[in-house]
N, C-alpha and C positions, 0 to 999 in steps of 0.2 A: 569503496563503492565506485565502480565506474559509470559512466554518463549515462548508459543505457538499466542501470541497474532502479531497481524501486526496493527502497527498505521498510519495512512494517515494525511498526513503537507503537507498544501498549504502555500507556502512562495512568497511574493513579492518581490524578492531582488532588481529591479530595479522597477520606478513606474510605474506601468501599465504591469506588467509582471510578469506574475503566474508561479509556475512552484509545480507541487503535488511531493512528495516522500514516499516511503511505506519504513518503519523501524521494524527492528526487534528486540528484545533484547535476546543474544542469551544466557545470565547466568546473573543475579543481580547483581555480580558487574562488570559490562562493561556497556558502554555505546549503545547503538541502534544502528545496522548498516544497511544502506539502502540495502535492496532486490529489488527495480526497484524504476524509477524516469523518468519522465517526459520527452521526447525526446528533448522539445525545450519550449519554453513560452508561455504561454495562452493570449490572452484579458483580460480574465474576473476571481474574485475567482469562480465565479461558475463552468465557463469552465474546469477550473483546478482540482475544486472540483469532478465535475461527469467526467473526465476524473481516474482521481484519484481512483474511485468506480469501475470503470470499469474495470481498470485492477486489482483492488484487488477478485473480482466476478472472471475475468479471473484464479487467483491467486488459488483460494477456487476450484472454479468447476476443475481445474487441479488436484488438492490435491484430492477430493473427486473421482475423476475417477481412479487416480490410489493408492487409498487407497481400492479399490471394493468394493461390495455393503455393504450395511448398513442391516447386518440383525440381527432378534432377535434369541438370543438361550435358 
């Protein structure tokens, strides 16, 4: 994972209870620190999973908006 990267962890810590967390690693020798996580427990891995996507897409299209447009020079 490099500095710019965000990774998504769907963890079951009780059974039948998902909960996604988005990590960042903010320099190589430190450990990932969560930037958002899950309000409350899913059903399902999946639920947690595209829960998960969602707010990282959330995460991206925010960064891309206010980074402004993408142009060539």
């Amino acid at each position: 994972m490099n500095a710019h990267s965000i990774e998504l962890i769907v963890d079951e810590p009780i059974p039948g209870h998902y909960c996604w967390v988005l990590l960042k690693q903010e320099s190589p020798d430190q450990n990932p620190v969560p930037v958002d996580y899950a309000a409350g427990p899913m059903p399902t891995y999946t639920a947690a999973m595209m829960a998960g996507i969602a707010a990282l897409e959330r995460r991206t299209e925010a960064h891309a908006e206010s980074s402004g447009p993408n142009t060539l020079h």
